[in-house]
N, CA, C and O atoms as a GROMACS GRO file, in nm:
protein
  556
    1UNK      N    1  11.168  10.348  -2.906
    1UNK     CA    2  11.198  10.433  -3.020
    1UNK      C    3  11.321  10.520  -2.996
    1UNK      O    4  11.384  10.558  -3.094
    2UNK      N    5  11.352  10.548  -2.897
    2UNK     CA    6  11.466  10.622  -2.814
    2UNK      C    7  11.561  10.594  -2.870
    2UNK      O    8  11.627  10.670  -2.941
    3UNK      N    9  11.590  10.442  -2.838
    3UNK     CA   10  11.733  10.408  -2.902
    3UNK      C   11  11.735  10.386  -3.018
    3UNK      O   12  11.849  10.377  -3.062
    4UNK      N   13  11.611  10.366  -3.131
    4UNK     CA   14  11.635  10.396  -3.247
    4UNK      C   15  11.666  10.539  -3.310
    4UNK      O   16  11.732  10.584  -3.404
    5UNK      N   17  11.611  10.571  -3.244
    5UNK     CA   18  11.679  10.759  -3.325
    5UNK      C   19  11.795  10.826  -3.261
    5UNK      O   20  11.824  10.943  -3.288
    6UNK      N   21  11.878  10.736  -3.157
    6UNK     CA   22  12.013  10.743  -3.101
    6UNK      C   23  12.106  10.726  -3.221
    6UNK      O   24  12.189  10.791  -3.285
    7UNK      N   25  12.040  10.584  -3.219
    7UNK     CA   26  12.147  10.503  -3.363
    7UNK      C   27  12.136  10.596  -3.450
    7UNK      O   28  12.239  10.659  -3.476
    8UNK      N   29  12.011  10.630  -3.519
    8UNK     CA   30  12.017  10.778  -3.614
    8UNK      C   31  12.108  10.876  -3.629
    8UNK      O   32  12.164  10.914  -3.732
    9UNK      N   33  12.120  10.918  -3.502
    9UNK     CA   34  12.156  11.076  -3.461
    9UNK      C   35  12.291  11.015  -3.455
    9UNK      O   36  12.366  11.108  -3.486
   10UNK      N   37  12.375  10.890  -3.428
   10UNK     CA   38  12.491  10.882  -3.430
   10UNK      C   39  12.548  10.869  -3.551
   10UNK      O   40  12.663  10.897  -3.586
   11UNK      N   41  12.445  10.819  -3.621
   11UNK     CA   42  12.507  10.761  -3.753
   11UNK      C   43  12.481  10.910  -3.875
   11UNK      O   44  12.486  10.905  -3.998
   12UNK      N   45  12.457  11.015  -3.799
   12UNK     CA   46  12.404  11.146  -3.874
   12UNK      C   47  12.298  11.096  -3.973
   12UNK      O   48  12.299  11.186  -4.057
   13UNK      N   49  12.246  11.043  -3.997
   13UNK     CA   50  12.102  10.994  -4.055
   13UNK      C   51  11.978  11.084  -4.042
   13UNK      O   52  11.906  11.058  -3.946
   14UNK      N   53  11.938  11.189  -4.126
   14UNK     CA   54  11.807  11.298  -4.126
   14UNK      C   55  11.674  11.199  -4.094
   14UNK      O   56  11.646  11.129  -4.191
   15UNK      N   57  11.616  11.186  -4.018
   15UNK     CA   58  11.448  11.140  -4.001
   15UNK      C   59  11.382  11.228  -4.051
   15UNK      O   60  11.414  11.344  -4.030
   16UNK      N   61  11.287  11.202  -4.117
   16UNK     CA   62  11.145  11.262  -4.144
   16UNK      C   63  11.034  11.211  -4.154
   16UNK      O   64  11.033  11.089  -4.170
   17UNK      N   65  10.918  11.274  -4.148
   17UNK     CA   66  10.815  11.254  -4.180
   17UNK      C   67  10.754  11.298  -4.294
   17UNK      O   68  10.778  11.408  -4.343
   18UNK      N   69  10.679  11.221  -4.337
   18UNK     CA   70  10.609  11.263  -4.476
   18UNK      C   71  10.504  11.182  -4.533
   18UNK      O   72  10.473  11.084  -4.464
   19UNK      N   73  10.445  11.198  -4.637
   19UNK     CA   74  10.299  11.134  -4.641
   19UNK      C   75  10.357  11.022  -4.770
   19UNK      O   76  10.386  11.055  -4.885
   20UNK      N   77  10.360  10.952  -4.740
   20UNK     CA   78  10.404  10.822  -4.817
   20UNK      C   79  10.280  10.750  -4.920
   20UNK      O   80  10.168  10.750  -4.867
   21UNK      N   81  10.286  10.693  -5.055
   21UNK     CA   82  10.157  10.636  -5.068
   21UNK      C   83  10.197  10.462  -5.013
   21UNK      O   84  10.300  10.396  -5.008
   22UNK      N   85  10.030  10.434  -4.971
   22UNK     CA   86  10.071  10.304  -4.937
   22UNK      C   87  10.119  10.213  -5.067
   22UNK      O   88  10.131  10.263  -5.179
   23UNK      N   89  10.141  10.093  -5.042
   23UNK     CA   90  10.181  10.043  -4.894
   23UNK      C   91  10.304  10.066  -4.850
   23UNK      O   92  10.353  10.005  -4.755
   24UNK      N   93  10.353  10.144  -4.906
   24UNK     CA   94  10.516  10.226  -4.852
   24UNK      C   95  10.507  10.278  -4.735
   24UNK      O   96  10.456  10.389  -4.748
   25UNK      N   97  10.537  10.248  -4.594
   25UNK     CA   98  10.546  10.304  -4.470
   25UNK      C   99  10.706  10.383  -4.444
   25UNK      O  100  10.728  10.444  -4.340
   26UNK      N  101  10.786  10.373  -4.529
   26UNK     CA  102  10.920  10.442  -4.493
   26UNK      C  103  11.000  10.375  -4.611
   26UNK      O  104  10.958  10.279  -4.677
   27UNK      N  105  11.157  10.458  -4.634
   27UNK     CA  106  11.194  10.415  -4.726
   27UNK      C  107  11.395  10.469  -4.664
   27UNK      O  108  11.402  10.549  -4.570
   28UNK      N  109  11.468  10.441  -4.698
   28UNK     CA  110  11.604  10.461  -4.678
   28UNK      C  111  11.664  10.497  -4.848
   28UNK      O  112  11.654  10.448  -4.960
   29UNK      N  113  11.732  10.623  -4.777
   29UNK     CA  114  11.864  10.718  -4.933
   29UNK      C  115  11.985  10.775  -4.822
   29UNK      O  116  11.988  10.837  -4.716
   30UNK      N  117  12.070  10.719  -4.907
   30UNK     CA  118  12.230  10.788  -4.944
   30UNK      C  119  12.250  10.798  -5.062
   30UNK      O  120  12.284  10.706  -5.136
   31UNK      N  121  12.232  10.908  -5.092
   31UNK     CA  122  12.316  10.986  -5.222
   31UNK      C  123  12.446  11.051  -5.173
   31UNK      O  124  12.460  11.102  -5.062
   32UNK      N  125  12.556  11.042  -5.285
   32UNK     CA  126  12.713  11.052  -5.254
   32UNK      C  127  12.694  11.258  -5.238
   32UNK      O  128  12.641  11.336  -5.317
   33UNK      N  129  12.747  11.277  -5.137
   33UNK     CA  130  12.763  11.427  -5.084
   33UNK      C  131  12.662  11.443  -5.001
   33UNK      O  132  12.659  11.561  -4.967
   34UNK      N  133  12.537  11.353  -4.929
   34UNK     CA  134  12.473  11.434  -4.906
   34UNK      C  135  12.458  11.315  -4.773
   34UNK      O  136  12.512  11.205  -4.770
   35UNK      N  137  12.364  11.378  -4.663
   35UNK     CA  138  12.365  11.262  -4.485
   35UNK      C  139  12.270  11.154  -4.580
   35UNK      O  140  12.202  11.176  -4.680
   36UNK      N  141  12.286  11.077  -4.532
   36UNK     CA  142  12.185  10.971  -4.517
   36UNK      C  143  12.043  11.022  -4.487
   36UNK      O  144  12.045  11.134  -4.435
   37UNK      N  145  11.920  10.970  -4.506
   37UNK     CA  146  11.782  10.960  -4.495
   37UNK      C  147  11.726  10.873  -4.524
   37UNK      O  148  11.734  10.789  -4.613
   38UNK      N  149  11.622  10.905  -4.396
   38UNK     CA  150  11.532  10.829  -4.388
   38UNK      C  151  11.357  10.859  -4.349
   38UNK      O  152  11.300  10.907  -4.252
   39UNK      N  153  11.322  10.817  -4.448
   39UNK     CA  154  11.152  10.858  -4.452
   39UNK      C  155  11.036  10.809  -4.401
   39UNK      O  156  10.997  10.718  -4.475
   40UNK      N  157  10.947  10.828  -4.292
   40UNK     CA  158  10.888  10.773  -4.276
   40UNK      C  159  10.706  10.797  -4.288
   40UNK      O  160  10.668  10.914  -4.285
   41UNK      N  161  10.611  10.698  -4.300
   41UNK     CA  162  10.506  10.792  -4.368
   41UNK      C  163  10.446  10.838  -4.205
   41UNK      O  164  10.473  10.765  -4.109
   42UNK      N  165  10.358  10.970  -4.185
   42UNK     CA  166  10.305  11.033  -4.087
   42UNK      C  167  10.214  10.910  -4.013
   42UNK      O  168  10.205  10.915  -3.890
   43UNK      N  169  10.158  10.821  -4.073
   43UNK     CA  170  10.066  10.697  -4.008
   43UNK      C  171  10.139  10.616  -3.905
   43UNK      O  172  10.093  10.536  -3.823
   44UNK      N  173  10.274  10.657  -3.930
   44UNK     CA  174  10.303  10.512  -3.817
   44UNK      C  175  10.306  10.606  -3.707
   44UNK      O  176  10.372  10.544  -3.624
   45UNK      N  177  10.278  10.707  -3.660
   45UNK     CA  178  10.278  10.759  -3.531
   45UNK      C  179  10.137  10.684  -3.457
   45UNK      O  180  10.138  10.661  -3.336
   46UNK      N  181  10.065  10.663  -3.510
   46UNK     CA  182   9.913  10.566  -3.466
   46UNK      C  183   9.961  10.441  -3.435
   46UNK      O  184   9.895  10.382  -3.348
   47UNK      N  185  10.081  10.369  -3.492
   47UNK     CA  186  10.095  10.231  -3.465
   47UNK      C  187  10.263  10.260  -3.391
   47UNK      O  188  10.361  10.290  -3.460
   48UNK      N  189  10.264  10.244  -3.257
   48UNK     CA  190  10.388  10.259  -3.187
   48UNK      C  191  10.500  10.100  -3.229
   48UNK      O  192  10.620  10.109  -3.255
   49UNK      N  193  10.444  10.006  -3.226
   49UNK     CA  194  10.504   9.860  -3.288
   49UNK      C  195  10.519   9.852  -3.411
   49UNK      O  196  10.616   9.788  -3.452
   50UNK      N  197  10.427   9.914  -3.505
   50UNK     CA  198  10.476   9.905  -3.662
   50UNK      C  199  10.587   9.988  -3.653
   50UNK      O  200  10.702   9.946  -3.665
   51UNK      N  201  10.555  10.112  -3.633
   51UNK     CA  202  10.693  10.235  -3.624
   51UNK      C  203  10.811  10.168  -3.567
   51UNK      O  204  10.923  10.215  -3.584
   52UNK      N  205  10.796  10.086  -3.518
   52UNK     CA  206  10.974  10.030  -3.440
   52UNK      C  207  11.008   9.999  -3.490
   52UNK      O  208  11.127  10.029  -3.506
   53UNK      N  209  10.928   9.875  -3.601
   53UNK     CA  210  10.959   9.798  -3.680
   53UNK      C  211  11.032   9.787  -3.831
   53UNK      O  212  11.088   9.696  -3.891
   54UNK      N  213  10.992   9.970  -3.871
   54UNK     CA  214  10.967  10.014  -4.001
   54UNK      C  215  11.099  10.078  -3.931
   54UNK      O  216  11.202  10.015  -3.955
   55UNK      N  217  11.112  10.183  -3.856
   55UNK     CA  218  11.242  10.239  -3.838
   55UNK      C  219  11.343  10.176  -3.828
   55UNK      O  220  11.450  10.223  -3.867
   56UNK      N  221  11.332  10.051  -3.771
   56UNK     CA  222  11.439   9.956  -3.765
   56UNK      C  223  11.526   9.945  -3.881
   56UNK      O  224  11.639   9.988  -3.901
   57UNK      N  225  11.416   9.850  -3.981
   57UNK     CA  226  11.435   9.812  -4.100
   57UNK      C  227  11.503   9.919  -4.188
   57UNK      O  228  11.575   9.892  -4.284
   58UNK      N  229  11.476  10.032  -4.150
   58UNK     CA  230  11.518  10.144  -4.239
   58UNK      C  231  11.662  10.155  -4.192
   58UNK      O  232  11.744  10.183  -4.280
   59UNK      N  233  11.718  10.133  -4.044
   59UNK     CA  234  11.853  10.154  -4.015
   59UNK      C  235  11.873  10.040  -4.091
   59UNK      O  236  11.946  10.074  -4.184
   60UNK      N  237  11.845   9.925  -4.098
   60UNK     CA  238  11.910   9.790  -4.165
   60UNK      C  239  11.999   9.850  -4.300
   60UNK      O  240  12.117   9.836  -4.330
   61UNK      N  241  11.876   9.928  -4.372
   61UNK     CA  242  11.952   9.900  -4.517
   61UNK      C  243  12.080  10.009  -4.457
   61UNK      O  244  12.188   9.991  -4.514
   62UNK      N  245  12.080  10.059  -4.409
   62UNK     CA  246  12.208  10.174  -4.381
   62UNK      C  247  12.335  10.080  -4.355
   62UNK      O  248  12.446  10.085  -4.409
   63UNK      N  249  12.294  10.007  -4.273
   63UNK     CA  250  12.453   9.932  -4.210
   63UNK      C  251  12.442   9.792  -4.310
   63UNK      O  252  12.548   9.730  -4.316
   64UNK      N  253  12.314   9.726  -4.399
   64UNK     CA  254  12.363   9.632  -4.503
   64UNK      C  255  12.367   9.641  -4.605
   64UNK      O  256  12.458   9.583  -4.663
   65UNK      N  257  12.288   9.704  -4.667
   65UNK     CA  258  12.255   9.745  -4.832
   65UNK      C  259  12.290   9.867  -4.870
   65UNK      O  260  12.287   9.877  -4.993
   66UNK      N  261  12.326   9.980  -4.804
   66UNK     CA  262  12.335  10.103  -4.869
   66UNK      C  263  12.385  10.111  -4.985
   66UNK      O  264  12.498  10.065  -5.002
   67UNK      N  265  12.308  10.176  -5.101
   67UNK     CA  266  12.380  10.183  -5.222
   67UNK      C  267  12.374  10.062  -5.281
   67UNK      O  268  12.440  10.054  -5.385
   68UNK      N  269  12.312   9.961  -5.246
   68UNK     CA  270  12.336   9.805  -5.349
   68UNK      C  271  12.186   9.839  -5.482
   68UNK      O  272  12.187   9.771  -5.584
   69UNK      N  273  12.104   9.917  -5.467
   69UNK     CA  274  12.012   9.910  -5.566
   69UNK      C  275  11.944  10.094  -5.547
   69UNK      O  276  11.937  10.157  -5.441
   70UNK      N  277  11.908  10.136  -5.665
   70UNK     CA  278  11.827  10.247  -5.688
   70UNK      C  279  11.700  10.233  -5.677
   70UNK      O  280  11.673  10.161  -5.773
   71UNK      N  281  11.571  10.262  -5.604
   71UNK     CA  282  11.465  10.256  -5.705
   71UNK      C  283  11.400  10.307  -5.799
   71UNK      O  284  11.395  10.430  -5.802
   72UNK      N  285  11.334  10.232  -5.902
   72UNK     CA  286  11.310  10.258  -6.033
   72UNK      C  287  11.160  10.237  -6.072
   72UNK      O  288  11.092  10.226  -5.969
   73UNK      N  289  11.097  10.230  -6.171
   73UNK     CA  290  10.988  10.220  -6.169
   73UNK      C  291  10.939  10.070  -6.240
   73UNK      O  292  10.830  10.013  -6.232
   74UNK      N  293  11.033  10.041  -6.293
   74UNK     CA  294  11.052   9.882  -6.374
   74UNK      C  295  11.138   9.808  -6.346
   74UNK      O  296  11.250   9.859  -6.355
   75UNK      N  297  11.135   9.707  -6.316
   75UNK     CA  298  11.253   9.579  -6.227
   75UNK      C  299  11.219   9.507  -6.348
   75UNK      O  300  11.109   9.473  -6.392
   76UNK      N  301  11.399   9.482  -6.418
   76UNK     CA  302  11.387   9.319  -6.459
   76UNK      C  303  11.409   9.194  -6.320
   76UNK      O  304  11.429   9.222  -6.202
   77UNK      N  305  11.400   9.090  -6.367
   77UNK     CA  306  11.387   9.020  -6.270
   77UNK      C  307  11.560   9.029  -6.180
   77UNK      O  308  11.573   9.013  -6.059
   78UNK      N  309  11.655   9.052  -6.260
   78UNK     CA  310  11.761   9.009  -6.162
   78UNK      C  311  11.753   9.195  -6.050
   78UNK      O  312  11.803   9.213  -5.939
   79UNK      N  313  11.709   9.250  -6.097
   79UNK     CA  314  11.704   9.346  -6.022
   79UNK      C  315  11.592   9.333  -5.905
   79UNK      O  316  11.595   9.405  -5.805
   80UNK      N  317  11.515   9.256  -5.925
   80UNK     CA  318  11.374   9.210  -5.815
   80UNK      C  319  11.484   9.117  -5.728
   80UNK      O  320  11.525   9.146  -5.616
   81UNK      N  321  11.519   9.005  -5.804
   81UNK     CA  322  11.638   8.950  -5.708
   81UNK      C  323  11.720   9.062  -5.594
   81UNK      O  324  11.696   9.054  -5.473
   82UNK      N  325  11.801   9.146  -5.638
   82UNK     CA  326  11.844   9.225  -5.571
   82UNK      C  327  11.817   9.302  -5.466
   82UNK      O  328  11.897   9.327  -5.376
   83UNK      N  329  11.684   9.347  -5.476
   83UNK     CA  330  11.606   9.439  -5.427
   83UNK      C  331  11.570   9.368  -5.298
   83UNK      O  332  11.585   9.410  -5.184
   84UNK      N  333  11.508   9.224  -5.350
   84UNK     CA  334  11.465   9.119  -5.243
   84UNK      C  335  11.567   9.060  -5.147
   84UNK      O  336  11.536   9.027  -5.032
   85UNK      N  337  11.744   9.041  -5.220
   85UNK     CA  338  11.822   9.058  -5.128
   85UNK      C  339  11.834   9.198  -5.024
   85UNK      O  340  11.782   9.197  -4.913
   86UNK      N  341  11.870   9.255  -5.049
   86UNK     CA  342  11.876   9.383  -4.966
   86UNK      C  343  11.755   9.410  -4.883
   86UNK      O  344  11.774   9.471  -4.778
   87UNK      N  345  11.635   9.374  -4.912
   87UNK     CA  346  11.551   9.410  -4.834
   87UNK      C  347  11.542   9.266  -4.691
   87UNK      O  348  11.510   9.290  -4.574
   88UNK      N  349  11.574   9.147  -4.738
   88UNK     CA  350  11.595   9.006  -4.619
   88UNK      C  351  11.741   9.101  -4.526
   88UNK      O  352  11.759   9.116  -4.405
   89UNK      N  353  11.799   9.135  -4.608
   89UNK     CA  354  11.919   9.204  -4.505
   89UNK      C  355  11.862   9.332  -4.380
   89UNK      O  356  11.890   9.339  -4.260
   90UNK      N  357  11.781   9.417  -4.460
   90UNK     CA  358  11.785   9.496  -4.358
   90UNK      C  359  11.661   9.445  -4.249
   90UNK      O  360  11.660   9.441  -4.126
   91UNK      N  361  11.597   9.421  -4.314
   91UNK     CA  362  11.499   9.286  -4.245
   91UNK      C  363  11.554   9.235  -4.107
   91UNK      O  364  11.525   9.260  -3.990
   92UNK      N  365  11.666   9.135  -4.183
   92UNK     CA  366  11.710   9.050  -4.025
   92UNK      C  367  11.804   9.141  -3.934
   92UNK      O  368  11.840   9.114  -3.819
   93UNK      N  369  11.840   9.258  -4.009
   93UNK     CA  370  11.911   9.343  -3.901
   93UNK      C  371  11.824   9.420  -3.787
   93UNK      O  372  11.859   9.474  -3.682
   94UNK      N  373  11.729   9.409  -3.834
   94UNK     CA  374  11.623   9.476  -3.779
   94UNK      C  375  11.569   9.430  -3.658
   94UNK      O  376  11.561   9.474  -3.544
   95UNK      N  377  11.508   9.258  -3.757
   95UNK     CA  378  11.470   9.152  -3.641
   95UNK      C  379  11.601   9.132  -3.510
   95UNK      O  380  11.579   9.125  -3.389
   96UNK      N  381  11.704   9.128  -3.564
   96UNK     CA  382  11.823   9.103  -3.424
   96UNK      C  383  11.852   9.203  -3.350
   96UNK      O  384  11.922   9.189  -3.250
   97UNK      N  385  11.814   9.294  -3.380
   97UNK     CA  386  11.841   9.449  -3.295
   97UNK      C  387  11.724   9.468  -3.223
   97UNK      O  388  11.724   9.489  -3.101
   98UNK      N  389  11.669   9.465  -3.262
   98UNK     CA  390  11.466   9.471  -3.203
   98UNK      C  391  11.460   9.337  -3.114
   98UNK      O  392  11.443   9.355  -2.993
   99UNK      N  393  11.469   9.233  -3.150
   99UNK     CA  394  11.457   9.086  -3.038
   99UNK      C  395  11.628   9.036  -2.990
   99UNK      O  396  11.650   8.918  -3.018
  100UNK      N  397  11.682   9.070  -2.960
  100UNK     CA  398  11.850   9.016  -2.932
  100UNK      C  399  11.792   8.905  -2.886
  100UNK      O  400  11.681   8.887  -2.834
  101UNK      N  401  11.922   8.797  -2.923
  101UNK     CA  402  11.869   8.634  -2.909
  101UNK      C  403  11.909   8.654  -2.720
  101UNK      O  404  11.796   8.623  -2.682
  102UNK      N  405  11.939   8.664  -2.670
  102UNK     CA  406  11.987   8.614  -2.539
  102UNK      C  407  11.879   8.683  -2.443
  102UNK      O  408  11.848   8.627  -2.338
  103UNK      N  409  11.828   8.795  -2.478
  103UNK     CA  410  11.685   8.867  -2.435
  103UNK      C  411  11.528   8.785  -2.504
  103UNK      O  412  11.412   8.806  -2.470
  104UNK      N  413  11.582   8.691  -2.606
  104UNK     CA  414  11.444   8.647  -2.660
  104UNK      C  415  11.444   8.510  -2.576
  104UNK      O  416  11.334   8.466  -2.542
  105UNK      N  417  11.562   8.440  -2.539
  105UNK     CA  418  11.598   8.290  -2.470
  105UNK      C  419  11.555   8.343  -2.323
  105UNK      O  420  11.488   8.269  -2.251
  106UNK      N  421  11.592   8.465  -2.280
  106UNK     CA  422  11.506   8.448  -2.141
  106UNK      C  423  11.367   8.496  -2.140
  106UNK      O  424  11.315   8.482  -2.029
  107UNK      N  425  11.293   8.546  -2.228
  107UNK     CA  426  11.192   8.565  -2.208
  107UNK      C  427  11.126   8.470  -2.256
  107UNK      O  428  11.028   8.455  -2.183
  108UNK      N  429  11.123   8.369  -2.368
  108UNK     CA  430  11.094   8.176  -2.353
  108UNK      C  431  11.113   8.086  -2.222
  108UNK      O  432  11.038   8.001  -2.175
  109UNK      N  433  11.254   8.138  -2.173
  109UNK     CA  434  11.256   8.099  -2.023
  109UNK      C  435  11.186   8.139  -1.922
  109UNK      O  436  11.211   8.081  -1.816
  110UNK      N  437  11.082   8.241  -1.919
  110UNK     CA  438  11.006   8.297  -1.865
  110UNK      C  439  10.890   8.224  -1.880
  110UNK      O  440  10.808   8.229  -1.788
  111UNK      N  441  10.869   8.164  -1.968
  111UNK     CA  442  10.715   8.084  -1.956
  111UNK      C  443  10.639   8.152  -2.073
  111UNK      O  444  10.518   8.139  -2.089
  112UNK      N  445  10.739   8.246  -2.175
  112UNK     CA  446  10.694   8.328  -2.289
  112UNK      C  447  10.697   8.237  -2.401
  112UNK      O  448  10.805   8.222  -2.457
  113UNK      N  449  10.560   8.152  -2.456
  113UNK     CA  450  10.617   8.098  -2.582
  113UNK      C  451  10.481   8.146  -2.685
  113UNK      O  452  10.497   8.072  -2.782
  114UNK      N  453  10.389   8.208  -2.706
  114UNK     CA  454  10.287   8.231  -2.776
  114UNK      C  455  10.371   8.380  -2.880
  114UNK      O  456  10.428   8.469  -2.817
  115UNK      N  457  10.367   8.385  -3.016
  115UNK     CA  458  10.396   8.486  -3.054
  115UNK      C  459  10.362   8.620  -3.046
  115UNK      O  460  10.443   8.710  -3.067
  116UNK      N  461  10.185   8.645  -3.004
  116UNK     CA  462  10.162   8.753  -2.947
  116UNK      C  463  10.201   8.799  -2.828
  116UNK      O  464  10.209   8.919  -2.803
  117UNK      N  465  10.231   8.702  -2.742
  117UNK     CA  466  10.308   8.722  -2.643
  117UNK      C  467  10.492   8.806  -2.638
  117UNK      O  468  10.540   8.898  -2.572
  118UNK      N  469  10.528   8.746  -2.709
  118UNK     CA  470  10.672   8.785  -2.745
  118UNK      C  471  10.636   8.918  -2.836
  118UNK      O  472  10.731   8.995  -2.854
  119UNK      N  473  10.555   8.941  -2.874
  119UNK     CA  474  10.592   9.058  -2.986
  119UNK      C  475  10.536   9.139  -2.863
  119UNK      O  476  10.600   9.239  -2.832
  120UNK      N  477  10.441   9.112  -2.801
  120UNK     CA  478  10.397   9.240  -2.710
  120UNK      C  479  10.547   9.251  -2.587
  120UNK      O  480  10.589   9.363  -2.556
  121UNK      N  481  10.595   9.158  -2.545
  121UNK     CA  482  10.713   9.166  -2.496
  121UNK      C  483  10.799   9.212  -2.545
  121UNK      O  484  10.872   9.267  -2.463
  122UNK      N  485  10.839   9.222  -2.666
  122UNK     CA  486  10.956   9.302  -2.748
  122UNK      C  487  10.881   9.467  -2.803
  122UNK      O  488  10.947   9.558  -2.855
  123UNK      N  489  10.787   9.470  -2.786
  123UNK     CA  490  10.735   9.568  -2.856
  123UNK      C  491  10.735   9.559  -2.972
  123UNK      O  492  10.776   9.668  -3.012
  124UNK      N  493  10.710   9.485  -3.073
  124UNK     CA  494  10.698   9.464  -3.225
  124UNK      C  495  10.587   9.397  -3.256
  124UNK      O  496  10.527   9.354  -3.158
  125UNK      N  497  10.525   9.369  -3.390
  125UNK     CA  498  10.494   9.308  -3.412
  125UNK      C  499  10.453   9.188  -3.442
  125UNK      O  500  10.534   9.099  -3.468
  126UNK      N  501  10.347   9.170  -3.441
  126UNK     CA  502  10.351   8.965  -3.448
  126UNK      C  503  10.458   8.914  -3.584
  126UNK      O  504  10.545   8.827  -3.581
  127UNK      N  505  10.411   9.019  -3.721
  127UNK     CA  506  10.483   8.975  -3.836
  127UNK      C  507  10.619   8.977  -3.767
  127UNK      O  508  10.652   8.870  -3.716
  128UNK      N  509  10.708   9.084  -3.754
  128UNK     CA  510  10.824   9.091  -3.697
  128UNK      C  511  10.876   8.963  -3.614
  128UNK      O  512  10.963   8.878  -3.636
  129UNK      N  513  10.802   8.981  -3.532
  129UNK     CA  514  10.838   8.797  -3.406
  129UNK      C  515  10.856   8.684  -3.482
  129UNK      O  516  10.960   8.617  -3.481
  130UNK      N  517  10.738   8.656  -3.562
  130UNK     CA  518  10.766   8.562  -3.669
  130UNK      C  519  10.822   8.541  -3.767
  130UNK      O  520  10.820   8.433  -3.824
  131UNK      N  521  10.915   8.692  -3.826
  131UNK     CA  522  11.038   8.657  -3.871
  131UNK      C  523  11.144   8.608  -3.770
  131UNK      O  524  11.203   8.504  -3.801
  132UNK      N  525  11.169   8.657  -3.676
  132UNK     CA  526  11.293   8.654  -3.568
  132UNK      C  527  11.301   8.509  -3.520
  132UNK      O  528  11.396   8.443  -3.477
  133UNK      N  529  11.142   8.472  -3.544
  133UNK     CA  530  11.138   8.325  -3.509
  133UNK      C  531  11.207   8.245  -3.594
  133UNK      O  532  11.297   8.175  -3.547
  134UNK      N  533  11.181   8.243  -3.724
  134UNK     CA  534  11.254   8.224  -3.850
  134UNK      C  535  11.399   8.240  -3.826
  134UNK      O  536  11.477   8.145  -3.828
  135UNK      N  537  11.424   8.328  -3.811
  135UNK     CA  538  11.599   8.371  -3.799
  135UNK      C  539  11.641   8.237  -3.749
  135UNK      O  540  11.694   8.154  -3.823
  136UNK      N  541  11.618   8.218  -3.624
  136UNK     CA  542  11.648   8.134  -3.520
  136UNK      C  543  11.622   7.980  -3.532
  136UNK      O  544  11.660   7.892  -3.455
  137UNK      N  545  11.520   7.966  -3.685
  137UNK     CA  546  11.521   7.836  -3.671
  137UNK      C  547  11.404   7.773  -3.587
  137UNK      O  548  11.388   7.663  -3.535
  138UNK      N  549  11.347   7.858  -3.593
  138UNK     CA  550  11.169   7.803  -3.502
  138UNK      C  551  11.040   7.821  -3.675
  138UNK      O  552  11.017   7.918  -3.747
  139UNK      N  553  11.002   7.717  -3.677
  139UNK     CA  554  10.931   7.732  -3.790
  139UNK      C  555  10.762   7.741  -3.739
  139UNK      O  556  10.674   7.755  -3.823
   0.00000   0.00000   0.00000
């Protein structure tokens, strides 16, 4: 988590905590004049692997999507399109920062091939692993 709230603190990005309703675990805002933020709900302090995962994702939209969509309370569909782009973006930025491929190839070279295995090795989640697996072309 260290080096995720590095990247934070470099990128001047406010963290918080706050009580989120589910299934919202965190959420990412830049509004023009004001730092960046990012929200996260008080529950993921109980789950140390979801929290990596969710903070991650939250730097994603910063460095891919910032500003590509508002949320609203009604999506027409090309805006669900949108939303669903930006969210695969900060997604796989997430997954490649959290598993780097050349750290995921030696730990397969290690005799690591079960996905609970690798996510407990990366510290993430199984969902997470099994995107990254995806990334890479492992179905």
């Amino acid at each position: 988590m260290l080096q995720l709230y590095t990247v934070a603190d470099t990128e001047n990005i406010v963290v918080e905590y706050i009580r989120l309703k589910p299934p919202m675990r965190g959420f990412y805002c830049k509004e023009p004049g004001c730092l960046p933020y990012i929200g996260l709900d008080y529950s993921l302090h109980a789950d140390r692997r979801l929290h990596r995962c969710v903070m991650a994702e939250e730097l994603g939209h910063h460095f891919t999507s910032a500003g590509q969509h508002i949320a609203k309370r009604y999506y027409s569909t090309q805006d669900r399109l949108s939303i669903d782009k930006c969210e695969y973006k900060a997604l796989r930025w997430a997954a490649n920062n959290l598993v780097p491929e050349n750290n995921l190839l030696d730990a397969i070279a290690s005799g690591l091939c079960e996905i609970w295995e690798l996510a407990e090795e990366f510290d993430v989640t199984e969902e997470m692993m099994r995107f990254r697996m995806r990334l890479w072309g492992v179905k």
